[in-house]
C-alpha positions in Angstrom: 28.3 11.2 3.0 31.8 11.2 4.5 30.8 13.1 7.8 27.8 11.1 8.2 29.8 8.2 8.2 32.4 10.0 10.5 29.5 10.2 13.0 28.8 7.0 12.5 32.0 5.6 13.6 32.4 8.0 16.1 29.4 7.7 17.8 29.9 3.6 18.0 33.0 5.0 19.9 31.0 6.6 22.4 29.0 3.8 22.9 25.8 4.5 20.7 25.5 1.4 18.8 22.7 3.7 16.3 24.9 5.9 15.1 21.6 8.2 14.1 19.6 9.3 16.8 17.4 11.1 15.4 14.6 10.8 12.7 12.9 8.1 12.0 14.4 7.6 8.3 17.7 7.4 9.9 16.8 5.1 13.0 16.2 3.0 9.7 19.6 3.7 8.1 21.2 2.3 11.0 19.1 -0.3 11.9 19.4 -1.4 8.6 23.7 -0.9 8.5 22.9 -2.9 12.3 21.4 -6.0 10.3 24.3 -6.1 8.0 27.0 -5.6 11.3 24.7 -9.0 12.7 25.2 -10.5 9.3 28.7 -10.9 9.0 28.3 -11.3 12.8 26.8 -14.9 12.6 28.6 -15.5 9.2 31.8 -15.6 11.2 30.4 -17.1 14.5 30.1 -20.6 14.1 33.8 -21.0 12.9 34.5 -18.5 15.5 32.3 -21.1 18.7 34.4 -24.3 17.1 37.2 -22.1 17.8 36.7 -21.5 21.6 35.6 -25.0 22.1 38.6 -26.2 20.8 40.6 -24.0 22.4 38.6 -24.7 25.9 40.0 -28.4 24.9 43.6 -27.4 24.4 43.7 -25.6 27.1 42.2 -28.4 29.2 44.7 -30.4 28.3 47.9 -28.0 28.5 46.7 -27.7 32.4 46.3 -31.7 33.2 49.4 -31.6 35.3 48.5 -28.0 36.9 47.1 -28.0 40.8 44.4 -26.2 38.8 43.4 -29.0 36.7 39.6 -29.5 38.3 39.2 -25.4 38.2 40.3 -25.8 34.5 38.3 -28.7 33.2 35.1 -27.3 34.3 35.8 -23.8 32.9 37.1 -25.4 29.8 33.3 -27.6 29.9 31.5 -24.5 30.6 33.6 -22.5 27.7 33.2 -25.5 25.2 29.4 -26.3 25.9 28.2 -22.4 25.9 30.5 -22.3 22.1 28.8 -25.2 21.0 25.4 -24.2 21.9 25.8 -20.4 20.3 27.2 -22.0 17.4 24.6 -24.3 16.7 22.3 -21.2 17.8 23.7 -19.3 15.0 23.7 -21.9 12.5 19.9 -21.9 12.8 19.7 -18.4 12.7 21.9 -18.1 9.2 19.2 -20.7 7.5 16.7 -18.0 8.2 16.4 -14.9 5.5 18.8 -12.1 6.9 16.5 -9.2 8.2 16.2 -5.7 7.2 16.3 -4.1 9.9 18.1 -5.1 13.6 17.3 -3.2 17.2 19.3 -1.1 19.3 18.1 -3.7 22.0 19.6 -6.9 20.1 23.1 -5.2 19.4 23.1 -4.4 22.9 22.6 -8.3 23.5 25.5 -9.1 21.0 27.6 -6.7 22.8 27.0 -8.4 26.3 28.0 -11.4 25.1 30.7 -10.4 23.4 32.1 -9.3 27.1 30.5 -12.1 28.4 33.2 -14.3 26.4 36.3 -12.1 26.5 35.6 -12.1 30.4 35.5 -15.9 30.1 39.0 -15.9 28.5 40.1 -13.0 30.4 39.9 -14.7 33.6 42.0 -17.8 31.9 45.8 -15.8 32.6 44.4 -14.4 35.9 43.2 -17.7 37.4 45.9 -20.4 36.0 48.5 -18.6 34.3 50.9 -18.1 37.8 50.9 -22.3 38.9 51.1 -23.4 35.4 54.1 -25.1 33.9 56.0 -22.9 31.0 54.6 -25.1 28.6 51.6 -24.5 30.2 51.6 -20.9 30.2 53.1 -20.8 26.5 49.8 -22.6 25.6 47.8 -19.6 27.6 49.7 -16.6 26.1 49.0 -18.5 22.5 45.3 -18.6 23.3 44.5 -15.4 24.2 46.8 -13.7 21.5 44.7 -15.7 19.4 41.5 -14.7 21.4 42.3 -11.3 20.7 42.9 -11.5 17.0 39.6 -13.9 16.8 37.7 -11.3 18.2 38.8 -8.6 16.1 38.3 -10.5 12.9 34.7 -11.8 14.8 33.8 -8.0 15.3 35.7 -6.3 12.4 32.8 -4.0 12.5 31.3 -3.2 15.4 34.1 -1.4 17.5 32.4 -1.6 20.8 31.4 -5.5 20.6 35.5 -5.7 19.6 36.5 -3.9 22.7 33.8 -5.3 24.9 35.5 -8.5 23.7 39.3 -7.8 23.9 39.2 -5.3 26.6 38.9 -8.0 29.4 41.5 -10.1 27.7 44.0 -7.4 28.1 43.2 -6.7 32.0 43.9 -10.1 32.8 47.3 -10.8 30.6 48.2 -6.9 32.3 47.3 -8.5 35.7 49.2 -12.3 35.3 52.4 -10.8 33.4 52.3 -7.5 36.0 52.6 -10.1 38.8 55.8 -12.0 37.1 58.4 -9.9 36.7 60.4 -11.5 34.0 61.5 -9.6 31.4 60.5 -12.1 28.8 57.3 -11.7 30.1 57.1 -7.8 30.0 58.6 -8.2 26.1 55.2 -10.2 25.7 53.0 -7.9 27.2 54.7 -5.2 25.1 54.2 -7.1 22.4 50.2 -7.8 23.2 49.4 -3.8 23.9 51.3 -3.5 20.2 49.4 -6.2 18.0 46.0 -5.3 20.3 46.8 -1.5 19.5 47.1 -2.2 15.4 44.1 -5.2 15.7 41.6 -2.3 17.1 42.8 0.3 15.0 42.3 -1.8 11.8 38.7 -2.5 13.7 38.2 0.8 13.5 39.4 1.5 10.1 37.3 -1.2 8.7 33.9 -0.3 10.7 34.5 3.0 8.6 35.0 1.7 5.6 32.2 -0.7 6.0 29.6 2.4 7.1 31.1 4.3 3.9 30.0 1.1 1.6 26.7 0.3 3.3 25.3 4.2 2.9 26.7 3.9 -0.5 23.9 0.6 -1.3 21.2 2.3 0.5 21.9 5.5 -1.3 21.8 3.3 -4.2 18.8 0.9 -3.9 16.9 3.9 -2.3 16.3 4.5 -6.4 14.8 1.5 -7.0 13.2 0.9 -4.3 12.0 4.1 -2.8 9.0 6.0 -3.8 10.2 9.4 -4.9 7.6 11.6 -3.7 6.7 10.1 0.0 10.1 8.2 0.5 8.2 5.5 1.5 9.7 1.9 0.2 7.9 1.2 -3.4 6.6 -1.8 -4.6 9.7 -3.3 -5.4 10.5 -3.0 -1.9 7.3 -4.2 -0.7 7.3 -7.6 -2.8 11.2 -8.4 -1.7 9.6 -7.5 2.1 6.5 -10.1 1.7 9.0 -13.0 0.2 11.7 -12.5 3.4 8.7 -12.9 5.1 7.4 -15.4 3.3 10.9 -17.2 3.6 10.9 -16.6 7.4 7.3 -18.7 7.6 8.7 -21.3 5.9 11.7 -21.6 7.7 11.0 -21.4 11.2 7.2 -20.6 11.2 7.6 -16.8 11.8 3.7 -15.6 11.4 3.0 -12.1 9.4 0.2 -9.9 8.9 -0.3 -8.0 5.7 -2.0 -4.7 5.9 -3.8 -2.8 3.1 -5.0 0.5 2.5 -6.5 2.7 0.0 -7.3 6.3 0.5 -10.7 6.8 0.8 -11.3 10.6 -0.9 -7.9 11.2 -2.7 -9.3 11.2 -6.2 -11.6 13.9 -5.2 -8.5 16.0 -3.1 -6.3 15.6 -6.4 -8.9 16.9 -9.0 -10.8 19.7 -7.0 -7.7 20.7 -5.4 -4.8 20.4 -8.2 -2.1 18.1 -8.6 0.3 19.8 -6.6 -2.1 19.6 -3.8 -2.6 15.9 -4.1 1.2 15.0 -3.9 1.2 17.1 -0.8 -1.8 15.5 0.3 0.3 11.7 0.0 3.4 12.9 1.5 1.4 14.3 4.8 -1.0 10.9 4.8 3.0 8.8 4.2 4.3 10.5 7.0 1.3 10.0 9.5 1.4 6.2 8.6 5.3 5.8 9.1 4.2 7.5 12.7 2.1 4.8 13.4 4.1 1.9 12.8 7.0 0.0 14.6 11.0 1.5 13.9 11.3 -2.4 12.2 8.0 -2.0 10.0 8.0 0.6 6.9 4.7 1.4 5.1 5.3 1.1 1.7 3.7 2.9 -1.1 2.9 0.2 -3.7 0.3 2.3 -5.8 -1.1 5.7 -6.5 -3.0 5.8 -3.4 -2.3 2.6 -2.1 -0.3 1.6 1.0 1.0 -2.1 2.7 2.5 -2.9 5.4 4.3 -6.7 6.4 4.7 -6.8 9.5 5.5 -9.6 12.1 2.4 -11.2 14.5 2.4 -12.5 17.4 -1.0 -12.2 17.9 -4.1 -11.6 15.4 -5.3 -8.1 17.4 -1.4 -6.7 16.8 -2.8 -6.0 13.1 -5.9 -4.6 14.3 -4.5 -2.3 16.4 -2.0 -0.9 13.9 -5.2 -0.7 11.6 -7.2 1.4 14.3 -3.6 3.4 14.6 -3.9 4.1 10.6 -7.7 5.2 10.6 -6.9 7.1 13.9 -4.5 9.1 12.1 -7.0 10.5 9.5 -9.0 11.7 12.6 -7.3 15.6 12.0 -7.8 17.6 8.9 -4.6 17.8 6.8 -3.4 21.6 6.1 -2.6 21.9 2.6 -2.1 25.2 0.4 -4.2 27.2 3.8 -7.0 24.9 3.4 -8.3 21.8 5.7 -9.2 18.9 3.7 -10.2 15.9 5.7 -9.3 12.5 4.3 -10.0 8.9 5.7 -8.7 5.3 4.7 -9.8 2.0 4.5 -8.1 -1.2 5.9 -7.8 -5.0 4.8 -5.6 -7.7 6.8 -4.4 -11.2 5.8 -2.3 -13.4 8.2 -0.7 -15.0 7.2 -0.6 -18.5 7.5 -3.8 -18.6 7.9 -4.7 -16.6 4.8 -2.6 -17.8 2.3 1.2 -19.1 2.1 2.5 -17.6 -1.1 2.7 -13.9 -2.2 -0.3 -14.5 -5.2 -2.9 -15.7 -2.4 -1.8 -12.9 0.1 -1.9 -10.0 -2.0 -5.3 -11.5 -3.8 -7.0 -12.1 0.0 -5.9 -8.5 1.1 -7.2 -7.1 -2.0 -10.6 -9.0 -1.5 -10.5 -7.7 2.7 -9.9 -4.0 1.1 -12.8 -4.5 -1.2 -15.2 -5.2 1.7 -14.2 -2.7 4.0 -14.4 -0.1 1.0 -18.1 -1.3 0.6 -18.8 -0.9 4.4 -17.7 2.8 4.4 -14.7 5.5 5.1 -12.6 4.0 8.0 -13.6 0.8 8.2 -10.7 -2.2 9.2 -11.8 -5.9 7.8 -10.0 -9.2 8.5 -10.2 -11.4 5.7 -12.9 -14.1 5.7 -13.5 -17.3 4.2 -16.8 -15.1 2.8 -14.9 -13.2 1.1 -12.8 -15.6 -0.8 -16.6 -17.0 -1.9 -17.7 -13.6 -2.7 -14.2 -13.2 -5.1 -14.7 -16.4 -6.6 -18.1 -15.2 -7.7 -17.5 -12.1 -8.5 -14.7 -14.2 -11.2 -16.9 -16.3 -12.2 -19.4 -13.3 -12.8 -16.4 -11.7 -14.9 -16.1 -14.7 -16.8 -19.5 -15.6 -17.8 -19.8 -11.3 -19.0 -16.7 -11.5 -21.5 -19.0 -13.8 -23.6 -22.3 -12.1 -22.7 -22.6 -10.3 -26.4 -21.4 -13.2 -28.4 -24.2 -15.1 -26.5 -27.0 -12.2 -27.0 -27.3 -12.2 -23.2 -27.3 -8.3 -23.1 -30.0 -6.3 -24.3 -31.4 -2.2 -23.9 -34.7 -0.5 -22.5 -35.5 2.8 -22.6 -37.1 4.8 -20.5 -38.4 8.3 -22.0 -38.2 12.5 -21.3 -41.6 13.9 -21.1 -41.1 17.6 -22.0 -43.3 19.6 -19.5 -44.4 22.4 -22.4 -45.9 19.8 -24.8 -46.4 17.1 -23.1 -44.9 14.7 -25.8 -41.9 12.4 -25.6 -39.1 14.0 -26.6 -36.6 11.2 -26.1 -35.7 8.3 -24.4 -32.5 6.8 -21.6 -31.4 3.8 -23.3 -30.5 1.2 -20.2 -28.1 -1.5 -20.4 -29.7 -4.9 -19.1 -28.1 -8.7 -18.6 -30.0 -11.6 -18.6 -27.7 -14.2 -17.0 -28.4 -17.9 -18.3 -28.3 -19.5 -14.7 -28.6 -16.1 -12.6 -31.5 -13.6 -14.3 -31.5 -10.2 -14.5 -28.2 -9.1 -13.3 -28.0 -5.5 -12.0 -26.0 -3.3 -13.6 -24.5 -2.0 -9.9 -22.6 -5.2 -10.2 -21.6 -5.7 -13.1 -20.9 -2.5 -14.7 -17.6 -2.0 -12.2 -16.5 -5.7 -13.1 -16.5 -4.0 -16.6 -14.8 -1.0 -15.8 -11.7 -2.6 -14.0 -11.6 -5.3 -16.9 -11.5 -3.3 -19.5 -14.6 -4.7 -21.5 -16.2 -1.9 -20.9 -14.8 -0.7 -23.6 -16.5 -3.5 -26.3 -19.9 -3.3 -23.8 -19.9 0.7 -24.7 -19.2 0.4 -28.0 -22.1 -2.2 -28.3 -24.6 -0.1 -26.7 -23.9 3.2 -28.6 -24.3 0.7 -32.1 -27.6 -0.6 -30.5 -28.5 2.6 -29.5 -28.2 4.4 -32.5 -29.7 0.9 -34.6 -32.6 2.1 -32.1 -32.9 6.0 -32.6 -32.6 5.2 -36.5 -36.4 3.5 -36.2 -38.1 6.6 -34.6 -39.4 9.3 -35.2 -36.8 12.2 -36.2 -37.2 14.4 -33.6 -37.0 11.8 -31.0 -33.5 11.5 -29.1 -31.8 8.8 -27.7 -29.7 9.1 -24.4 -26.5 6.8 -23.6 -24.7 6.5 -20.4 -20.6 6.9 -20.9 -18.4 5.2 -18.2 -15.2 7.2 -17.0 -13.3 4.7 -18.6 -14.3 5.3 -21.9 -12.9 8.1 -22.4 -9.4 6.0 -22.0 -10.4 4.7 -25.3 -8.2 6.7 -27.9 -10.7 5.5 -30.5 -14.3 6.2 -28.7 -15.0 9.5 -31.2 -14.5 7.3 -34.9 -16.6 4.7 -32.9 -19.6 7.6 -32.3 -18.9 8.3 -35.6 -19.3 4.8 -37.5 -22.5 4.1 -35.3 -24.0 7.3 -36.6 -23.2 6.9 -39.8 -24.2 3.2 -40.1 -27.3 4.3 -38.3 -27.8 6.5 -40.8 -28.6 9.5 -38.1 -27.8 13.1 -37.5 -25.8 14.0 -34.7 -28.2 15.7 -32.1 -29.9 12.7 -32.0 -27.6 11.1 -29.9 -26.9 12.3 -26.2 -24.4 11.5 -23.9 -24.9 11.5 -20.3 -21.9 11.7 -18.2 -21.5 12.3 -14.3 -19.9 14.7 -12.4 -17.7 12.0 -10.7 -16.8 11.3 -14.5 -15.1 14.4 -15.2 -13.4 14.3 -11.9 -11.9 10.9 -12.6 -8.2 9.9 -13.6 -8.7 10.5 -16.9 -7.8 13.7 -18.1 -9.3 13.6 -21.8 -12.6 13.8 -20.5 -13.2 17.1 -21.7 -10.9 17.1 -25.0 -13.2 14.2 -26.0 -16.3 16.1 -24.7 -15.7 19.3 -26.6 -15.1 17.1 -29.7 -18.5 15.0 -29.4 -19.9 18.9 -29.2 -18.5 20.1 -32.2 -19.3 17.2 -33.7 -23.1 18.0 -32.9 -23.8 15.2 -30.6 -25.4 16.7 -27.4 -24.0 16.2 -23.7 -26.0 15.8 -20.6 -24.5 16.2 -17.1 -26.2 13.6 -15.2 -27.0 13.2 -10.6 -26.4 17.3 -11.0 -25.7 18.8 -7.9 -24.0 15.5 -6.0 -20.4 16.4 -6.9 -18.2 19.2 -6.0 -17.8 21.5 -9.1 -20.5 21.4 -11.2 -20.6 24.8 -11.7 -16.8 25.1 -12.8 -17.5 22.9 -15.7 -20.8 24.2 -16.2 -18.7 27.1 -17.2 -16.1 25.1 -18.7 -18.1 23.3 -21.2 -21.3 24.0 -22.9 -23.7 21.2 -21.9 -26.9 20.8 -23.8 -28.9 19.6 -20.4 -28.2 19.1 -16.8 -30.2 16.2 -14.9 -31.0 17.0 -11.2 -30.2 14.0 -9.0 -33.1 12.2 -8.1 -32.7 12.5 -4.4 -33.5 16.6 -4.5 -36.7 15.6 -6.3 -37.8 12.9 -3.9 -37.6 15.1 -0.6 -38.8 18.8 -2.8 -41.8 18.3 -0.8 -41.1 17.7 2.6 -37.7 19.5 3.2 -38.1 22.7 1.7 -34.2 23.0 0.9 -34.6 20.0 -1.2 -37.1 22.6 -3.1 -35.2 25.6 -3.0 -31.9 23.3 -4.8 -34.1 22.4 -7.6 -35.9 25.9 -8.1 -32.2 27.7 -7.8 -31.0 24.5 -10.6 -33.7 25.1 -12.8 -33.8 28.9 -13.1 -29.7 29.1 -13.0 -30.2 26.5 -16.4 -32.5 28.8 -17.8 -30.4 32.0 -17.2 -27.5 29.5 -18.8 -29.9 28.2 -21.9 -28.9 24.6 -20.7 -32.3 22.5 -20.8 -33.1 20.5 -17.3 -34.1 17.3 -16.4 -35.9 16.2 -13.0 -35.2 12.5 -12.4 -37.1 10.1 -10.5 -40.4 11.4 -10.8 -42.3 9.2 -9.0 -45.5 11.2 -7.9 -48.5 13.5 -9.3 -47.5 16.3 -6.8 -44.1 16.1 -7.5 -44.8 16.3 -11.0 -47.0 19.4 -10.4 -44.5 21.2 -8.7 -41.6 21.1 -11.5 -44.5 22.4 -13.8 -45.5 25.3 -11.8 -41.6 25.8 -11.6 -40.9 26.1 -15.2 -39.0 22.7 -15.1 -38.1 21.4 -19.2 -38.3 17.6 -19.0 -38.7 15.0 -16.6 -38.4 11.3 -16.3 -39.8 8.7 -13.6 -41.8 5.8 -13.1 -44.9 8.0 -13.2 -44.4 8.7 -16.8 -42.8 5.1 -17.8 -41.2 2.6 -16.0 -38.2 1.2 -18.8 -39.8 -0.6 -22.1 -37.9 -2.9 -24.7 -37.0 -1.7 -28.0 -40.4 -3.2 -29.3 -42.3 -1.2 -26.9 -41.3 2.5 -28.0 -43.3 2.9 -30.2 -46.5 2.0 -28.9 -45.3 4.2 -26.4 -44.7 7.4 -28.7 -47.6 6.6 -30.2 -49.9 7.4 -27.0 -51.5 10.4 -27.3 -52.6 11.9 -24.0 -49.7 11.9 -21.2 -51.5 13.8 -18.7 -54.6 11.1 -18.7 -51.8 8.5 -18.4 -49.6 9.7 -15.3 -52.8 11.2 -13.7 -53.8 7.7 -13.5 
């Protein structure tokens, strides 16, 4: 800590005014120590402008009699007007939230101007010191000794903008008293070189101290507001970001963009790869999104793989092109443990005030522009629309009317059944989860199910259909089986295995009736008591399908992992079986490896005689399509187990 600050200090010496040269985190470090410098900078600066126009006055004044008096009335105008002017400048600028970060380029400004002044008042000894009366030139000295300790106090610290401002002071009371030789003079300019020696080493002192305490708070806030594995800023951060910039629009009309992204395949990079893997995955993806940004603009981590950015506009295509910069950067593989994994992100902006004027509306419309551009596909950058606020105030309203969907009887079951190849009976049924919206119809499960998922009711929706399910099974035959899908989510629910429990029992049904079908995609998800409550359900005797086999990435690990009862193959290898023959070969290497396993199979979406052929001749257990059965209602099972000859029926 102490020799960074050193450098600090002595680097502002030397005339670099960051003070950390080098990485990107510390071009922040002093950008943000440069915004505190500019801080007390303009907290100081309008007593500091009244000061100089005042003194312009006096000075005016003490030189009415001098042959200088025209020379001095319009340097004292000049002096007084610029004073006013900055100081009004600055009052302005105070009203407006203090930023987080401040340029190399604007303290180079501050520290023109700070010569730009001192020159001003250095030039006031050199040009009307020599013709002016004592009185006169008592009034001068008093000026610029106060000049000098005005400036110190002004610049306290930021050594260079003190001796940018004091240093042409002292050449021109050197070059007025060097030309008078009195020694009353010389004990004055003694005196100067003294009090300017002790003013700039107290600059110096303090610009230490002040570096020491401001490394200190960052060290300090950095554990609030710092995300401890990327080092990006956290959400904390972030939301105290969007409200200064929030402030900023209010105040003087400063437009902001708000970016937001989501990583497109890190769920799938954390589970087939490890955790380990997938931290290392965010802290390559957080450091090629810092890359792409502004030395002012910080992507901040707000979620676990979710990224924003606030940054300032001052055009609409500023935030696209960042965007594109952010999907560009996904373009190469990432190298992680010795492997390549290739990742990709999707983009929503708001601008803001266009999009919304308070953090709520922002966040809500970014989320909404995310949404869409996750829907469109890997790398895709969306603006938000007016659409999409519609679309969001459906999809509410959608949310709304399905919290009361069971009180109101609104959701009901089909089933649609296994035809076991051997037999040719029915040897159980899918039980399918329907809505039948007052005002809308049939609502598709695709859009409502996920609506239940990030709710939460999917909880009481699951627990309804395994009741109704079971209620179901309990009126068929006994050796007929009844299939229910499970949601990842589910298995959040602590309490999902006494729920299977009280709906067999009330049911009044053994266990193996009951079958769960779960997805690959499933047991890669976020919740890691997937297979604690799988093995449980297994012991308990209640039989576990793993459905859309052969779309995922380790099916065969956690066919080894955990003894299924069935595997369903995805119903796009048995659409194409018969016109691309490695279609065929997938679903002939799936059904012998479940044999050599003694995991019954399942073809899926069955939809033709030849198909249906083929999976015969291949020794295929069960299928399911519309060529056996489209979906019935509860009332129609039966009739349906009650028909007799299957082949006549999917021959015709």
């Amino acid at each position: 800590m102490r020799t960074q600050t050193t450098n600090y200090v002595a680097r502002l010496f030397a005339g670099d005014l960051s003070a950390f040269g080098g990485p990107a985190t510390d071009e922040a470090v002093a950008g943000h120590i440069r915004a505190e410098q500019m801080s007390l900078v303009l907290g100081y600066s309008v007593g500091i402008m009244l000061a100089n126009a005042c003194n312009a006055i006096v000075l005016a004044i003490a030189l009415w009699q001098s042959p200088d008096r025209t020379l001095a009335l319009i340097w004292a105008g000049a002096v007084a007007a610029a004073a006013i002017g900055f100081g009004l400048q600055s009052r302005a600028s105070r009203r407006i939230t203090k930023p987080q970060f401040v340029s190399r380029r604007a303290m180079h400004r501050l520290v023109r101007n700070a010569f730009i002044l001192g020159a001003a008042w250095g030039t006031v000894p050199v040009a009307f010191f020599a013709d002016a009366s004592t009185g006169g030139q008592l009034v001068i000295t008093c000026l610029c000794s106060g000049m000098l300790a005005g400036g110190a106090l002004a610049f306290a610290t930021i050594p260079i903008a003190a001796i940018a401002f004091t240093a042409p002071i002292f050449v021109g009371i050197a070059i007025c008293l060097g030309r008078n030789g009195d020694l009353a003079f010389l004990l004055i300019a003694f005196l100067v070189v003294v009090y300017g020696s002790v003013l700039l080493r107290g600059v110096f002192v303090n610009s230490f101290a002040f570096a020491r305490r401001v490394i200190r708070q960052i060290e300090a806030e950095r554990t609030v507001r710092q995300d401890p594995l990327t080092h990006l800023p956290n959400r904390v951060a972030f939301n105290e970001t969007l409200d200064a910039a929030l402030k900023r629009l209010a105040l003087s009309g400063e437009e902001f963009a708000v970016l937001l992204l989501d990583l497109d395949r890190f769920k799938e990079v954390n589970d087939q790869f490890g955790h380990p893997a997938g931290d290392e995955f965010l802290v390559q993806v957080a450091s090629r999104l810092q890359r792409c940004t502004r030395a002012a603009e910080h992507v901040a981590r707000i979620g676990g793989d979710e990224f924003a950015l606030v940054m300032n506009l001052a055009r609409p295509e500023d935030a696209l092109e960042i965007a594109e910069r952010f999907v560009a950067a996904f373009t190469e593989p990432f190298r992680i443990e010795g492997r390549q994994i290739v990742g990709a992100t999707s983009v929503g902006i708001v601008l803001a005030p266009r999009d919304g004027n308070t953090a709520l509306d922002i966040m809500k419309n970014a989320d909404t522009a995310l949404y869409r551009a996750k829907k469109a596909g890997p790398g895709t950058v969306c603006f938000f629309e007016q659409a999409d606020d519609r679309l969001s105030r459906d999809r509410k309203a959608l949310q709304s009317d399905l919290e009361g969907a069971i009180a109101r009887n609104e959701l009901f079951l089909v089933f649609q059944p296994f035809l076991d190849l051997g037999t040719d009976r029915i040897t159980g049924l899918e039980a399918l989860l329907r809505w039948q919206h007052p005002s809308r119809g049939l609502v598709p499960p695709s859009e409502f199910i996920p609506i239940a998922e990030e709710t939460g009711l999917i909880h009481e929706i699951g627990e309804w259909v395994i009741r109704r399910a079971c209620a179901s099974v309990a009126e068929w035959p006994e050796d007929i089986r009844v299939a229910v899908n499970f949601s990842a989510a589910q298995f959040h629910n602590t309490g999902i295995l006494q729920i299977i429990v009280q709906a067999l029992a009330d049911a009044r049904i053994a266990p193996n009736r009951l079958e769960i079908e779960i997805t690959e995609s499933m047991l890669l998800s976020k919740y890691g008591s997937a297979a604690t409550v799988l093995n449980a359900l297994l012991e308990l005797g209640v039989t576990v399908a793993l459905d859309d086999f052969g779309t995922g990435f380790s099916s065969l690990t956690y066919l080894r992992k955990l003894p299924f009862s069935r595997i369903k193959i995805d119903q796009s290898f048995i659409r194409d079986m018969l016109v691309q023959p490695d279609c065929a070969a997938i679903v002939k290497s799936v059904i012998g490896l479940a044999r050599d396993l003694r995991i019954g199979v399942v073809a899926e979406g069955v939809e033709t005689a030849d198909q249906l052929e083929c999976l015969r001749q291949i020794s295929c257990d069960e299928v399911q399509g519309y060529l056996i059965s489209r979906p019935v209602s509860a009332n129609g099972v039966l009739a349906l187990l009650d028909t007799k000859k299957y082949r006549a029926t999917y021959a015709a």
